[in-house]
Steps between C-alpha positions, in 0.01 A plus 500: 500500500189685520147363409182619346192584757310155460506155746829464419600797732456237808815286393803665609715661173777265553294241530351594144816565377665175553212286356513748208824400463428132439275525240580484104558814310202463267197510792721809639517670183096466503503561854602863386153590430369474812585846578773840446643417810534073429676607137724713658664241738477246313729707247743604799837390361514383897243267503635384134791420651379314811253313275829397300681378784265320662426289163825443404553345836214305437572338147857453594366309827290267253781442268730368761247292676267407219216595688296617216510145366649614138850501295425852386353689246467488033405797355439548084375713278286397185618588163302670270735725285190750339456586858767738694660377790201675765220308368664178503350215776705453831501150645654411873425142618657383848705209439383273814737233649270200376569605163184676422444848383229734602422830289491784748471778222453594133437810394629784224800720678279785724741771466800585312751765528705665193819578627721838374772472217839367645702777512681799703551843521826486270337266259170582377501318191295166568740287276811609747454149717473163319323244761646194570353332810231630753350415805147581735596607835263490754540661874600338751404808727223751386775788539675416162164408275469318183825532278618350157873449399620480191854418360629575188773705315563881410430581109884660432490631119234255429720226605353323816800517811654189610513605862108441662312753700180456689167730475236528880147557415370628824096490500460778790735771262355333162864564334823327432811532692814378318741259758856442435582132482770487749679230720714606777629138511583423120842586335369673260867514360548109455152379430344803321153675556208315487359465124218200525251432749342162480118499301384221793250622769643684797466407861394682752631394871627684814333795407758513177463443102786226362613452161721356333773756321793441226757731486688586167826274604216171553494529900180381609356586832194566696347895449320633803329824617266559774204649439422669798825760420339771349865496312502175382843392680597187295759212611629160375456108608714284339396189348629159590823440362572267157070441569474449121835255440406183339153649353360656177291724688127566354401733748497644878325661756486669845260336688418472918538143590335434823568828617861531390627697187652222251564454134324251249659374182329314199767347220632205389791300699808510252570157620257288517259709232165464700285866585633575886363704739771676741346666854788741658380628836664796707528415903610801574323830329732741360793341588847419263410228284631251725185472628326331221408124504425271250172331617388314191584389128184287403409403096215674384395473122280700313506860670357765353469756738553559874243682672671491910463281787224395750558577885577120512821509253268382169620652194179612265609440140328466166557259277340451079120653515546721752447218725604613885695269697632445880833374525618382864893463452552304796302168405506634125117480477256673223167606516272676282275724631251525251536830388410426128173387594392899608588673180588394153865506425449713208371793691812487751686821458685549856541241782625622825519278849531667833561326800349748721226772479517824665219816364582855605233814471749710263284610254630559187219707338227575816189597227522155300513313798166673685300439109691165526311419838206651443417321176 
């Protein structure tokens, strides 16, 4: 990495480099002003990528060990429907393990991208592609950028297609790409193609998206693709077997449970009629479903939402007002972390909880981000 003719010429470049590497992306973005030749590395798609690395090692090292003293990370958005959605406030508070919150940002989104029409060479018409579910990806390596996928079905006569497809965004090409939905694995034959994916949030884990995906015969499974295949290769999990028997299921999720991949279910226990919560976890990754174990089935009342689970194995729910909640499910304790007490309920419009943190240097629109800074 080559530096600029000043005092800094003394260090060594690999020196520079590596503290470089440590730092967040907003002082580097700034950073870029110091000179031609600072911009230009700091834009290398290899330093990118190193930078990456080395914080993703980093924030997954503090959300095993705890080490930055905090169950993760809330992030909302105020509503204010005259506004559109840029000029809307951005909150992120860190959630910290004594139960207080500190604000770390607020601000109005910096930059914003308008992404292409969905569509491809043989189907120009915009209405061809009726969206259904869609996800963010972000790289895991620099060499496959910033993508967005989007599922959906094939306008046929006007009549939406029962069979679903899947549509890449790719950031670097700033066009579509359209991806057949196909499972080497499923009998297409005796379960059908897959018609529904779920509307809950996706995970992300082992470097592969998960959902959860209905085929037109009612077989349920898990929905992967890995996202660092420039083709999109998808495969299937399957789910624990009979996991729902004995319960009117509200709703589920995908979630990583101290570190393993494991399904959460909210409903009520046909039984005994009390609100249950059911905690599948899978031993072995990517194995037959065998290797799913039922770890706990706790009462919980009052759910309204489940926004994913603390390093530690807390779920983060909400309950009436918007209020946010830990739940541990091993000694069944509650605790409210306050979260009303930041913003009025009222203005809530989106609630999202993160676990862990990692920032990249993709830029998604390099001119709003250097007014952005400089303002």
């Amino acid at each position: 990495m080559a530096l600029p003719r000043s005092w800094l010429a003394s260090f060594p470049d690999d020196l520079v480099e590596e503290i470089l590497t440590r730092l967040l992306p907003k002082p580097l973005v700034r950073f870029r002003c110091v000179s031609r030749c600072w911009k230009s590395n700091i834009a290398d798609p290899k330093f990118i990528e190193k930078h990456l690395t080395v914080n993703k090692a980093k924030s997954l090292s503090d959300y095993y060990n705890n080490d930055n003293n905090s169950v993760g990370y809330l992030l909302w958005r105020e509503r204010r429907i005259e506004q559109p959605f840029w000029a809307l406030d951005l909150c992120t508070v860190v959630c910290n393990a004594d139960g207080s919150l500190t604000e770390i940002s607020r601000g109005r989104i910096p930059a914003y991208k308008q992404l292409p029409p969905v569509h491809d060479d043989d189907y120009l018409d915009d209405d061809w592609f009726k969206t259904c579910a869609y996800q963010l990806v972000f790289p895991t390596s620099q060499n496959n950028g910033l993508k967005f996928l989007v599922f959906g079905h094939r306008i046929e006569n006007g009549v939406p297609s029962a069979k679903l497809g899947a549509q890449v965004y790719t950031l670097r090409a700033n066009s579509w790409s359209w991806v057949e939905l196909q499972v080497d694995s499923l009998d297409i034959g005796s379960v059908g193609p897959i018609t529904r994916i779920a509307p809950s949030p996706y995970l992300f884990y082992k470097g592969a998206l998960h959902f959860i995906a209905t085929t037109s015969q009612g077989y349920k499974f898990i929905l992967c693709c890995d996202i660092d295949d420039e083709e999109f290769p998808f495969r299937e999990i399957k789910l624990p077997r009979n996991y729902s028997n004995g319960l009117s299921l509200k709703f589920e999720q995908l979630v990583v449970f101290k570190g393993s991949l494991a399904l959460i279910d909210f409903g009520q226990d046909e039984a005994d009629l009390i609100d249950v919560c059911r905690i599948w976890v899978m031993s072995e990754y990517g194995l037959v479903d065998s290797s799913w174990t039922p770890t706990f089935s706790v009462p919980l009342s009052g759910v309204k939402d489940f926004l994913g689970c603390t390093g530690s194995g807390e779920l983060v729910i909400t309950k009436s007002g918007n209020q946010v909640f830990l739940f541990d499910p091993e000694n069944q304790n509650e605790k409210d972390i306050g979260i009303q007490n930041l913003t009025p309920v009222k203005d809530l419009s989106a609630l999202v909880f993160t676990a862990n943190l990692i920032e990249s240097l993709v830029l998604l629109n390099e001119s709003s981000y250097d007014i952005f800074f400089r303002n």
